[in-house]
C-alpha positions in Angstrom: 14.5 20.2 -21.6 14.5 17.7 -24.7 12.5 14.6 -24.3 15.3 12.4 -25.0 17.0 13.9 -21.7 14.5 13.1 -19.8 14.2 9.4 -21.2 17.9 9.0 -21.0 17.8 10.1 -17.2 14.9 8.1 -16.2 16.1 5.1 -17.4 19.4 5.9 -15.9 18.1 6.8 -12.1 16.1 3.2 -12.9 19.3 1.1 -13.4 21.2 2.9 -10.4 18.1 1.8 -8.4 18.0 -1.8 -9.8 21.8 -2.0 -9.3 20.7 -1.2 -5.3 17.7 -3.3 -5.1 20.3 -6.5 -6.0 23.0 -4.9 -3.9 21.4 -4.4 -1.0 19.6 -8.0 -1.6 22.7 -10.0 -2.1 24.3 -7.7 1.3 21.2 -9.0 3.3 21.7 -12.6 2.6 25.5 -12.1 3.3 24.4 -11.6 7.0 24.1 -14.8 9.3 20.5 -16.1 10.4 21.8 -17.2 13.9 21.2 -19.7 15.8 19.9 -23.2 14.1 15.9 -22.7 15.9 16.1 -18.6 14.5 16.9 -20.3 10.9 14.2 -23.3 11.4 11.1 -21.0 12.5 12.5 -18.5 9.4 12.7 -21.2 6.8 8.8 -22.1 8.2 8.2 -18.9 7.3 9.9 -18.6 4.2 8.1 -21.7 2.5 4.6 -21.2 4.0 5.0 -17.8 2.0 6.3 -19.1 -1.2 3.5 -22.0 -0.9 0.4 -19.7 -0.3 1.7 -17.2 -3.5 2.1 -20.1 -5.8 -1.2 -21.7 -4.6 -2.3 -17.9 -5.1 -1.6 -17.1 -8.5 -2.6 -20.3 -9.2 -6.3 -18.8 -8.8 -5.0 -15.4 -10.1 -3.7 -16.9 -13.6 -6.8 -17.7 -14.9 -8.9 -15.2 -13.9 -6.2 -12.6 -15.6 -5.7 -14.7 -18.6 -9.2 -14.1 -19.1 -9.3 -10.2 -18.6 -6.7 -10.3 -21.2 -9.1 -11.6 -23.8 -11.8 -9.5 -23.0 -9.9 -6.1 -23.0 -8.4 -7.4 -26.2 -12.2 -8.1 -27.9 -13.8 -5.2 -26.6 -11.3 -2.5 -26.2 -8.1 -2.0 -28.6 -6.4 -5.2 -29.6 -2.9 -5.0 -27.8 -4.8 -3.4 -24.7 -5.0 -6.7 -23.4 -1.0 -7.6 -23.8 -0.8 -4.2 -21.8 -2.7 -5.6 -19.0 -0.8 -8.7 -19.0 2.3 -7.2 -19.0 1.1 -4.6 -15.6 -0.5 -7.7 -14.0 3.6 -9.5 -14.7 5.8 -6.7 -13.7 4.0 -5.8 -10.5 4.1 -9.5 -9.3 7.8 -9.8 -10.2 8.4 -6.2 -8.0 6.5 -7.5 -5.2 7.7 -11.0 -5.2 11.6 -9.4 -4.9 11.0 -7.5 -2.2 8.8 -10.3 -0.6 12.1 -12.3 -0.7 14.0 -9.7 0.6 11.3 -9.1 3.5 11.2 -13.4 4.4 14.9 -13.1 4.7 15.6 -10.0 6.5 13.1 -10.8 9.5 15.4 -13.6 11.0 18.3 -11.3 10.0 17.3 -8.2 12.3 16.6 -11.0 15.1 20.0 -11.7 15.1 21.5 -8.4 14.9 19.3 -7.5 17.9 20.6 -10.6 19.6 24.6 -9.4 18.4 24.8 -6.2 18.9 22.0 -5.0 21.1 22.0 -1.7 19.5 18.7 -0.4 17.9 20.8 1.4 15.3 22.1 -1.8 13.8 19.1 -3.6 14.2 17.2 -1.2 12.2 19.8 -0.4 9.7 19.2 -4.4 8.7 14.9 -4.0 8.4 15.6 -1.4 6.5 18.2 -2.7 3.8 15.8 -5.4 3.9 12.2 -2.6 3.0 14.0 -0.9 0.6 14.8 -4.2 -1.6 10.8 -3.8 -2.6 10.9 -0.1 -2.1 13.1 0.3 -4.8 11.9 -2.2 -7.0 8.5 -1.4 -7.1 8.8 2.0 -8.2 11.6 1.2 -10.6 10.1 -1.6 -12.1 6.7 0.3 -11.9 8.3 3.6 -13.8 10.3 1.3 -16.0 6.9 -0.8 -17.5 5.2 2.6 -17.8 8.3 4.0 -20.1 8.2 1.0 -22.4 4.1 1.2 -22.8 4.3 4.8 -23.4 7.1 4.9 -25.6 6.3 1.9 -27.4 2.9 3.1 -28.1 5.0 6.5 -30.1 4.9 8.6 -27.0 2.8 11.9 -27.2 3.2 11.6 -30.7 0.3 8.7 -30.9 -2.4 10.3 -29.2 -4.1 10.2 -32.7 -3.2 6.6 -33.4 -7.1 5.3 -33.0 -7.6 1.4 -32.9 -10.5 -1.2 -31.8 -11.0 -4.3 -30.4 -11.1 -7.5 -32.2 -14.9 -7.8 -32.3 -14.5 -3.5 -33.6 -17.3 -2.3 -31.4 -15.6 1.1 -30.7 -12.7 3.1 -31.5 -10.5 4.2 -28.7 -7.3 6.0 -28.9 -4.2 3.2 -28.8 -1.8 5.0 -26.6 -4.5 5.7 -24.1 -5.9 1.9 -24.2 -2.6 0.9 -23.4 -1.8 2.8 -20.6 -5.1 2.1 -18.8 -5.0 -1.4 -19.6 -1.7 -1.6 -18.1 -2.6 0.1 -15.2 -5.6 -2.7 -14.6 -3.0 -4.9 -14.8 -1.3 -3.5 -12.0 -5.1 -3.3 -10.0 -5.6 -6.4 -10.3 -2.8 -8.2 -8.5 -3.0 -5.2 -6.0 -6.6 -6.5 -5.3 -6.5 -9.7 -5.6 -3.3 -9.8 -3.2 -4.7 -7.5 -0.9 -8.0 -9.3 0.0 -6.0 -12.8 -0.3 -3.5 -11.6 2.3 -5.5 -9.8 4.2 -7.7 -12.5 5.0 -4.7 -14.7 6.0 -3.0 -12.9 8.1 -6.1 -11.3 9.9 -7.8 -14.4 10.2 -4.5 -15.9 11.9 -3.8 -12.5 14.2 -7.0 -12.4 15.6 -7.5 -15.9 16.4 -4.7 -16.2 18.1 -5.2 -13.1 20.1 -8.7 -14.4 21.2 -7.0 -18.1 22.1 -4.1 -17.2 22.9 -4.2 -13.8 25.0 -7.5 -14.1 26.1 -8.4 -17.6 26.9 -5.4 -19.3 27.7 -3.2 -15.8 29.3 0.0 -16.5 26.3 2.7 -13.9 25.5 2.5 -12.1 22.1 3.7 -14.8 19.6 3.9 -17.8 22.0 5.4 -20.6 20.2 2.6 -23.0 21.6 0.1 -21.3 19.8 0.1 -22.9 16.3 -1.7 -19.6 14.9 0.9 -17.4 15.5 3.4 -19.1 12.9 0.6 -18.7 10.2 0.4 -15.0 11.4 4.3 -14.8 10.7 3.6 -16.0 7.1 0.1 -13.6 6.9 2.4 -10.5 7.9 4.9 -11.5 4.7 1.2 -11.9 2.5 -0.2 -9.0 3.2 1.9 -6.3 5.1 5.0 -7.7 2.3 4.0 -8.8 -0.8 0.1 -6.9 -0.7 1.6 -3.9 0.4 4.2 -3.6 -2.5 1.3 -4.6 -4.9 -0.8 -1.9 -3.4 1.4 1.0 -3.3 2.7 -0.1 -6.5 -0.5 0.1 -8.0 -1.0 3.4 -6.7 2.8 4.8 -7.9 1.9 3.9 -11.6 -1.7 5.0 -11.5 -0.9 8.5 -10.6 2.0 8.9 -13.5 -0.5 6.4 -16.1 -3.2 9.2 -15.5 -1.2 12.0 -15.7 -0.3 11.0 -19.2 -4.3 9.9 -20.0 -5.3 13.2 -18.9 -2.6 15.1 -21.0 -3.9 13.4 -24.1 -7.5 14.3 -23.0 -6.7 17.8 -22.8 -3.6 19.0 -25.3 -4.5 16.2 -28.3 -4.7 19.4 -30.9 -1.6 20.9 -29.5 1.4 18.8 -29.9 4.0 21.6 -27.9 1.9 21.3 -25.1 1.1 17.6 -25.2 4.6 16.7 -25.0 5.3 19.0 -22.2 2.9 17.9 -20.1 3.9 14.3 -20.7 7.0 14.9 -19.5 6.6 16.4 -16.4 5.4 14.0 -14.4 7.9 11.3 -16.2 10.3 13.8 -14.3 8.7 13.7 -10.9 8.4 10.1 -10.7 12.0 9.8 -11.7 13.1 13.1 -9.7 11.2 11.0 -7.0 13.0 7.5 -7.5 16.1 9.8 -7.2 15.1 11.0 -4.0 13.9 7.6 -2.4 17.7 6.7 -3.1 19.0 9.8 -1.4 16.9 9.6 1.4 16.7 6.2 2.5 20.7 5.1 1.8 21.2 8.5 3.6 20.0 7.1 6.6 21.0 3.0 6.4 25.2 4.3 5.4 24.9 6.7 8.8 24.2 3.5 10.7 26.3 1.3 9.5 29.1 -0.1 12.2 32.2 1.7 12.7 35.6 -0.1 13.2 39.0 1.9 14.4 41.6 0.2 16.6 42.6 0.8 20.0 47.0 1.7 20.8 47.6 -1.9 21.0 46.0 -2.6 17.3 42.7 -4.3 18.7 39.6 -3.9 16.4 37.0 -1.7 18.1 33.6 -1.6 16.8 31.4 0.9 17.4 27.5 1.6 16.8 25.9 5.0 16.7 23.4 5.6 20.1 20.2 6.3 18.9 17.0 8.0 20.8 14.2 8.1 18.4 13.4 5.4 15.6 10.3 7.5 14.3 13.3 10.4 14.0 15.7 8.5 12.1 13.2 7.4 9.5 11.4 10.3 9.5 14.8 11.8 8.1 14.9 9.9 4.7 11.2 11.2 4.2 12.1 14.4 4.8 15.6 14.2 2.8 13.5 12.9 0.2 10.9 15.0 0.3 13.3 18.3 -0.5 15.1 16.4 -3.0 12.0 16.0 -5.4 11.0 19.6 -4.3 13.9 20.7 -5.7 14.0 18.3 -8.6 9.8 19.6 -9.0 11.2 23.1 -9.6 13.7 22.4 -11.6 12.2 19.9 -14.4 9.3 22.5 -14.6 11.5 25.9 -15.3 13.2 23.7 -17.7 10.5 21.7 -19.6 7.8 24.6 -19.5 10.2 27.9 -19.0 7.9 30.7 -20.6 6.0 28.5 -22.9 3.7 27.6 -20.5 0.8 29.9 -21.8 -1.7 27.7 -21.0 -1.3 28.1 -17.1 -2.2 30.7 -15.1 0.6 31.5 -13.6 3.5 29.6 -15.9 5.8 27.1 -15.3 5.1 27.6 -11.4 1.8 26.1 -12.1 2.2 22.6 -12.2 5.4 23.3 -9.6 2.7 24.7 -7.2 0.6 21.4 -8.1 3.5 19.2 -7.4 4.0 20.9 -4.4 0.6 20.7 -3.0 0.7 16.6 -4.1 4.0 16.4 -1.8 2.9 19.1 1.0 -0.4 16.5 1.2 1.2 13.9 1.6 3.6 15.1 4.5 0.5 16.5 6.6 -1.9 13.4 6.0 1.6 11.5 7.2 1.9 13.6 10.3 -1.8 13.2 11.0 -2.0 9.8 10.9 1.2 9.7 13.2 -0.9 11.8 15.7 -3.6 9.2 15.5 -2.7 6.4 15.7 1.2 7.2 17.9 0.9 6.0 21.2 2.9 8.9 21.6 0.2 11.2 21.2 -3.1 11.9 23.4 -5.7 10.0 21.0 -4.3 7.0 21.4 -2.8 7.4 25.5 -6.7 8.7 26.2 -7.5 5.4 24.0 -5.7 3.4 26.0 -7.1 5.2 29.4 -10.8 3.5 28.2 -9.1 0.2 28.6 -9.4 0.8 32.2 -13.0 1.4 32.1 -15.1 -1.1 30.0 -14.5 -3.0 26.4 -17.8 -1.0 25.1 -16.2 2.2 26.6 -12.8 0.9 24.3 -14.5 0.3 21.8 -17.0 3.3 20.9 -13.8 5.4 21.8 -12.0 3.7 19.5 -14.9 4.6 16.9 -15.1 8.0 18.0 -11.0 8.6 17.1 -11.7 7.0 14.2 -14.5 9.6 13.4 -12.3 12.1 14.4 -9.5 11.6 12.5 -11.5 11.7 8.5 -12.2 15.6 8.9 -8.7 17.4 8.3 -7.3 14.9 5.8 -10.1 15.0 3.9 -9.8 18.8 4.2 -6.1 18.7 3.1 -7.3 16.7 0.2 -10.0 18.5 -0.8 -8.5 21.8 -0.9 -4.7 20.5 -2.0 -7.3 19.4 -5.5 -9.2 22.9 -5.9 -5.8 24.5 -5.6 -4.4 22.5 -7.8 -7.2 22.9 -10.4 -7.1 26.2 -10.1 -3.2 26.4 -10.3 -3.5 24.5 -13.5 -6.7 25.7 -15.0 -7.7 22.2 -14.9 -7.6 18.7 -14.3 -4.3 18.4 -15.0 -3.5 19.9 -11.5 -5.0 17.0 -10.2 -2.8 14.5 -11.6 0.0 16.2 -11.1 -0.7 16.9 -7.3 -0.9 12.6 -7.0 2.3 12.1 -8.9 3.7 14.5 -6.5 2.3 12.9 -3.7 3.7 9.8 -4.5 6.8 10.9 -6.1 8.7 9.3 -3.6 6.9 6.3 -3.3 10.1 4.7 -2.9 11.0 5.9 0.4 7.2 5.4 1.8 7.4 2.3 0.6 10.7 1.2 2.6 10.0 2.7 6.0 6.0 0.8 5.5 7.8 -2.6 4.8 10.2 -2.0 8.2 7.3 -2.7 10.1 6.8 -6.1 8.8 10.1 -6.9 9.3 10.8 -6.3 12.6 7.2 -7.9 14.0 8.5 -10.8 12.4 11.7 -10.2 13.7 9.8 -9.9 17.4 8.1 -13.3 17.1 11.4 -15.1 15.7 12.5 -13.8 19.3 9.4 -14.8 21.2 9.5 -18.2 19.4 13.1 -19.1 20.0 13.0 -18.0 23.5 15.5 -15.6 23.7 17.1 -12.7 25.8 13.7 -10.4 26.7 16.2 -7.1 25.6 16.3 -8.5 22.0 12.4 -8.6 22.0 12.3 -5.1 23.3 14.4 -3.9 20.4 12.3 -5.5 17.9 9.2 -4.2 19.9 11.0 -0.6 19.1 11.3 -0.9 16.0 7.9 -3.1 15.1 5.8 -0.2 17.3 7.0 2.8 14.7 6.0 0.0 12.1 2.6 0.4 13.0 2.6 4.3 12.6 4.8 3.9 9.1 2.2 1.3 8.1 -1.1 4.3 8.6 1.2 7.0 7.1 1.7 4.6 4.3 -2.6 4.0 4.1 -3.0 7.9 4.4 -1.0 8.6 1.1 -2.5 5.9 -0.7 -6.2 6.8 -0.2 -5.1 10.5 -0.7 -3.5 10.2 -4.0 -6.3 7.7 -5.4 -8.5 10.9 -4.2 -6.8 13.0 -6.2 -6.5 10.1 -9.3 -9.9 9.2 -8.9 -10.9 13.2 -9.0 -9.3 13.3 -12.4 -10.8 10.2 -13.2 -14.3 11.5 -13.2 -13.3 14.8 -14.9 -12.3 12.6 -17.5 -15.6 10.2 -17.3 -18.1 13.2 -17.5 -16.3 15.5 -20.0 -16.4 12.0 -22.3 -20.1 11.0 -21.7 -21.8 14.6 -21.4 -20.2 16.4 -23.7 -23.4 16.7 -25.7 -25.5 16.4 -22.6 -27.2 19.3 -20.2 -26.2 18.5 -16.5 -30.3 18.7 -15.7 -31.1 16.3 -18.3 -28.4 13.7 -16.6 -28.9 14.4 -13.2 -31.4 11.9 -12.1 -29.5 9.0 -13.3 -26.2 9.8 -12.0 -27.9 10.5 -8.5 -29.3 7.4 -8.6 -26.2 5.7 -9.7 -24.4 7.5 -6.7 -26.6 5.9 -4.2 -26.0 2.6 -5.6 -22.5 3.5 -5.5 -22.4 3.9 -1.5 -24.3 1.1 -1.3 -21.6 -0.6 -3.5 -18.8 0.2 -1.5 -20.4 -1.1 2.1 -21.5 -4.2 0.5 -18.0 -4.7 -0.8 -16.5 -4.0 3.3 -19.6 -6.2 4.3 -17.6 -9.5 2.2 -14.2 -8.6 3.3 -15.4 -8.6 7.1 -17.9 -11.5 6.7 -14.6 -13.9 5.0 -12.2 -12.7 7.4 -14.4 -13.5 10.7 -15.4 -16.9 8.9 -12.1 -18.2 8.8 -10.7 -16.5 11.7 -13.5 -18.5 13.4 -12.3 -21.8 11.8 -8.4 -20.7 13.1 -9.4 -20.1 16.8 -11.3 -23.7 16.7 -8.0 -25.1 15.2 -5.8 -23.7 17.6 -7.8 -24.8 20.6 -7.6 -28.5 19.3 -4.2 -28.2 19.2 -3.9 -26.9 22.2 -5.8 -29.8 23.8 -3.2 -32.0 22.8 -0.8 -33.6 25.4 2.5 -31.2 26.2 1.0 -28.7 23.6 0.1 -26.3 26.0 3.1 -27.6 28.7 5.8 -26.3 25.7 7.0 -30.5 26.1 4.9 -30.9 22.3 5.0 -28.7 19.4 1.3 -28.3 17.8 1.0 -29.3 14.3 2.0 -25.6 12.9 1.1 -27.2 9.2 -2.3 -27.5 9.6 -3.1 -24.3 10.9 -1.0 -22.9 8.3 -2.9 -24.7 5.5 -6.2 -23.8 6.9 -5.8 -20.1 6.6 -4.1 -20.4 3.3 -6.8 -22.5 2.2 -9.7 -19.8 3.4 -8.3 -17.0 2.2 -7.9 -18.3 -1.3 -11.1 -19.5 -1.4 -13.2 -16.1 -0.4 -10.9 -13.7 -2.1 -12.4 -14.2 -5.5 -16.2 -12.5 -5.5 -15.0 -9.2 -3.6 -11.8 -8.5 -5.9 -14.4 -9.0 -8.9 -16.7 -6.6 -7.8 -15.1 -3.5 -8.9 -14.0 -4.8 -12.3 -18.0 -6.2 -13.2 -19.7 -2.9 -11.5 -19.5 -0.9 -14.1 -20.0 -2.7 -17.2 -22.8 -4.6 -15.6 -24.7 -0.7 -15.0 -23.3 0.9 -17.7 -24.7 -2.1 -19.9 -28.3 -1.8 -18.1 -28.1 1.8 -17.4 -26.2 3.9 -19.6 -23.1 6.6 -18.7 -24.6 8.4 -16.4 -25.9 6.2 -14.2 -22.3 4.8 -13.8 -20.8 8.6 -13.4 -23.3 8.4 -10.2 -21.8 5.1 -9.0 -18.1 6.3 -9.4 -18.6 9.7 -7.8 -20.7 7.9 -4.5 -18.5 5.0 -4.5 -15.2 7.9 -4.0 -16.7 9.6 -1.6 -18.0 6.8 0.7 -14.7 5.0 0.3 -12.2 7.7 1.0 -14.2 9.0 4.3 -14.2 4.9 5.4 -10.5 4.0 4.5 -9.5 7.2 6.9 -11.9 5.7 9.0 -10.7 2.1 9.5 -7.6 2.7 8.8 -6.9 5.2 11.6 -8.9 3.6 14.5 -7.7 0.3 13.8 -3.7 1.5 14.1 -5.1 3.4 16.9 -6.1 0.0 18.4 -3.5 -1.9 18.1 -1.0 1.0 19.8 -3.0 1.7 22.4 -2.5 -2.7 22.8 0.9 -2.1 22.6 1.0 0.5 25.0 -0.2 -1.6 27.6 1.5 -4.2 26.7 5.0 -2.8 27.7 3.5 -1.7 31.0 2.2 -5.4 31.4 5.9 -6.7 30.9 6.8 -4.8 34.1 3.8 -5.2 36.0 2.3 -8.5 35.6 0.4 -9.8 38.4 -1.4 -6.5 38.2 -4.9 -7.3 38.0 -6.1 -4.1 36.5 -3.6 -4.0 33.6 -4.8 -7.6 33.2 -8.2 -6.4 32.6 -7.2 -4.0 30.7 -4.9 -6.0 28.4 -8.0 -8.1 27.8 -10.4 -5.3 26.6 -7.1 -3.9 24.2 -7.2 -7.2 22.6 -10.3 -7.2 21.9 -10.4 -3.5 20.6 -7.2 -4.9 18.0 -9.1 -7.3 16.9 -11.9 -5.5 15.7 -9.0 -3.2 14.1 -7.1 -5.7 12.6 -10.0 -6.0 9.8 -10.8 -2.5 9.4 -6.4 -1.8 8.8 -5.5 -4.5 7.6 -8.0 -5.6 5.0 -10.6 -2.7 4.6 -9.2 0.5 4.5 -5.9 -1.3 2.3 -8.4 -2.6 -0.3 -10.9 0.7 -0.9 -7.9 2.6 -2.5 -7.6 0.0 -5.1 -11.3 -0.3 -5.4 -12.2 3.0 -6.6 -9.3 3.2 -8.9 -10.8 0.1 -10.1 -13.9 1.2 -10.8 -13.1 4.4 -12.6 -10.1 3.1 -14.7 -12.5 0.3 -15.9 -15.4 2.9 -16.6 -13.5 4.6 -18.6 -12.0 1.6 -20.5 -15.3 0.5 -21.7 -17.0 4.0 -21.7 -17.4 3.7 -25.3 -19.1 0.9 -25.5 -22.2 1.4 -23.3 -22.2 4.6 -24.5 -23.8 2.8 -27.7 -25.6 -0.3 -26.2 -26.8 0.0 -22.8 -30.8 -1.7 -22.2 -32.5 1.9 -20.4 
């Protein structure tokens, strides 16, 4: 397969999925809002959500503008235009499928209020997920082509550059790509922590004053804090989430291409191949995200025929399981870009592919093993944290018995539940190694993994959707069946929302594997392993140590301005008529408040990984820095599963007894017990929502940045 047909095609599959990300944007706001308080409490919604990004990047600018200087000084001279232009396109992806998300929760309110049919209620969420689900990983693929190609492709692997100040020399096309990448990291960590903060710090307060203290519904419109929840859920579940999986889409296919140059520079045959492989399965995946995820939203669209006397019937499809209609477009997509896998590696290896051990089914096999990860890590987080399944019912069980009994279970699943996928992981990357011969295998088993990005990335921002689709129907007081539709849909989201965690800690595992390959066979290539182990042991405890001190600030921050919320709320709640439903609290100032916290203790943790290792590598030298980025991995991919996991397992097992609550609720026990859940989700709602989404990022981070500036404290570094 010529490279030019693989160029042509990608950029082809990219328009077809642009041309959808506007179509299906433009059909969404075709669709009426509903009544005139549904559009009121949306608009709120809407603006808070505009307001807090503006008043976000407003901090962001600056602190990017001046990343672009220093990677431009220090590294290769247009590095730093690479970062800027990362840092651009993944805030412009985001920020459409934000929109898309701040319209389409009001939307799928009203089609549950309309129709009453779960199949055309979700068909909405889910023209509204994959606006940002398409545009992320077409925009993402699309900046990645015009680095790479503007940079001369695999033909400018030997083009060497430096910085302005000429410190080092560094290759151009590899600078570019990883400095585009940071890009990318950094809006993904910055909005992350940001939105995390906000909307954790407005969940959990008014869970504790609103559930707890004063006996409210979930989403009671007398509790000011549950508006600014709203607009948290669009922050961080929305816009952080399409900047997080995002960053992790064009990591995988940046480092497949770093690693290439690393290991085929002196052959240019195999260099090119190898380029474009993965420029196959991340537009073979695109593909498949289309195919998968239109499969299922054109099955449930409404169906009109007319009855003998020429009256319009319309008709809905009856549907049983939600987790079973979107588990179809994964699947559908999932044997598309197997079969797309196959295909692009008969035809760009064939029988030239000499240099693996067993041919062009090699990298296939790696491919396979990325995908075949992903799947399993998807199912087991599904089996975690599903109230479906017995973790989470025998969870829910301890709500019976006592809050520290909730609690340490809660732990205990969340122990559980880091064994097998780090097994998966861990032997999906020695297969693939040894598939490969290489490293290579590695990155080729992440861009598998998230090949199809694009359809993971839909069904995770569903769940957004339809929770704010459930407290537009709390809020506005309407029919109790439209809530339970919403509920439906909003309870899958959490599940979607874990699988969605569970591929992006397990590709940057498998990025971050490569990662370090790359690191050590850079600093020790005239170094004996003995004669660098002390330092890089001593680097890896600091590492650890790095990592929990980083989880320590995101917890700390997010309890310090929950704590301000819940004080808020209960002055507004003090008010006259507040708490009678006669007076509306003033929404604005709790809104305000958590934007206003957020922003201000986002900055120090999001720096963290981007100073680490030029701050040790400076002091310390290479190897003490190989010894933070392998300790900081492995710490950080054990803890995501951790948090992660128990903290969707939480919030089900909440859920759970919620709906038993609804029908029951002068029950005194399930009162109890509805008490000790909340407490148990809001313990989880930091560990989900703002740790284990942020450690992904963080070790990416860490390694893309070592290796950035490897050269340079390779030469001056004080020990």
């Amino acid at each position: 397969m010529s490279a030019t047909i693989v160029y042509v095609g990608s950029f082809l599959i990219i328009a077809v999925a642009l041309v959808l990300v506007g179509y299906n944007y433009f059909d969404l706001r075709k669709r009426d809002e509903g009544r005139e308080d549904m559009k009121e409490l949306a608009a709120i919604i809407r603006k808070g959500a505009d307001t807090f990004l503006f008043n976000e990047y407003r901090v962001i600018i600056p602190i990017a503008i001046l990343f672009v200087f220093l990677y431009s000084l220090f590294t290769e001279m247009t590095a730093g235009a690479a970062f800027a232009f990362g840092a651009v396109l993944n805030t412009t992806a985001a920020v459409i499928g934000m929109k898309a998300q701040t319209y389409g929760n009001v939307r799928t309110t009203n089609a549950a209020l309309v129709t009453r049919k779960e199949s055309r209620t979700m068909r909405v969420a889910l023209i509204g997920g994959s606006v940002g689900g398409f545009s992320v990983t077409a925009v993402g693929l699309l900046g990645f082509l015009i680095v790479f190609l503007a940079s001369g492709g695999p033909e400018g692997v030997h083009d060497l550059g430096s910085g302005v100040l000429e410190l080092s020399t560094v290759s151009v096309l590899a600078a570019r790509l990883e400095c585009f990448g940071l890009g990318y990291s950094l809006i993904g960590l910055f909005s992350r922590i940001a939105g995390g903060i906000y909307t954790k710090s407005a969940d959990i307060s008014a869970d504790i004053v609103g559930k707890n203290r004063h006996d409210f519904r979930e989403d009671d419109p007398r509790m000011p804090n549950t508006i600014a929840d709203f607009i948290g859920d669009m922050m961080n579940d929305a816009f952080g989430n399409f900047t997080d999986l995002g960053e992790s889409y064009v990591a995988s296919t940046v480092f497949c291409i770093v690693m290439a140059t690393q290991l085929y520079a002196d052959n240019p045959k195999v260099l090119l191949m190898a380029c474009l492989y993965p420029i196959v399965l991340s537009a073979g995946g695109l593909l498949s995200s289309i195919i998968g995820v239109m499969s299922v939203i054109v099955v449930n669209r409404k169906r009109i025929s007319y009855d003998e006397n020429g009256e319009k019937i319309i008709e809905s499809r009856e549907i049983t399981d939600i987790g079973s209609e979107l588990m179809f477009a994964t699947t559908t997509s999932a044997v598309v870009i197997a079969i797309v896998s196959l295909a692009g590696a008969f035809a760009i290896f064939g029988r030239d592919a000499d240099m693996f051990r067993y041919g062009f089914m090699s990298p296939f096999i790696a491919a396979m093993l990325g995908i075949a990860s992903s799947v399993i890590i998807g199912k087991l987080a599904e089996f975690y944290t599903s109230s479906k399944f017995s973790p989470v019912k025998d969870l829910a069980k301890m709500a019976f018995e006592d809050t520290s009994f909730f609690v340490s279970d809660g732990d205990g699943l969340g122990d559980r539940s880091v064994l097998v996928p780090v097994l998966v992981v861990s032997i999906a990357a020695f297969l693939a190694n040894n598939f490969c011969g290489g490293p290579y295998g590695l990155v080729v088993a992440a861009a598998g993994m998230l090949s199809f990005a694009g359809t993971t990335i839909t069904i995770d921002a569903f769940g957004p959707i339809a929770d704010n689709a459930g407290g537009i129907a709390e809020g506005c007081h309407l029919d109790p069946e439209v809530r339970q539709i919403t509920d439906a849909l909003d309870s899958f989201g959490n599940t979607s929302a874990a699988i969605g965690k569970g591929n992006a800690i397990g590709s940057a595992a498998f990025v971050t594997m490569a990662e370090l390959y790359t690191y050590a066979h850079l600093c020790t290539a005239n170094t004996g392993l003995l004669d660098a182990l002390q330092p890089i042991l001593s680097g890896g405890i600091v590492g650890v140590g790095l990592v929990c001190y980083f989880c320590y600030l995101l917890r700390k921050n997010t309890n310090i301005a929950a704590t301000d919320l819940a004080r808020i709320g209960e002055e507004e709640l003090d008010k006259p008529g507040v708490i009678e439903g006669t007076e509306s609290p003033d929404y604005e100032r709790v809104i305000k408040s958590a934007a206003n916290n957020s922003l201000k203790h986002m900055c120090v943790p999001a720096l963290i990984p981007f100073v680490a290792p030029p701050l040790f590598g400076f002091l310390f030298g290479q190897f003490f820095v190989l010894g933070v980025l392998m300790g900081s991995m492995f710490i950080a991919v054990a803890l995501a599963l951790f948090h992660g996991n128990s903290g969707g397992a939480w919030d089900n097992a909440k859920k759970s007894i919620e709906e038993r609550l609804v029908d029951n609720p002068d029950d005194p026990r399930l009162k109890s017990a509805h008490k000790v859940s909340v407490i148990g989700d809001t313990i989880g709602d930091i560990r989900k929502d703002v740790l284990a989404v942020c450690l992904d990022i963080f070790i990416k981070i860490m390694c893309n940045e070592a290796i950035v500036l490897l050269p340079l404290f390779m030469l001056h570094h004080a020990f």
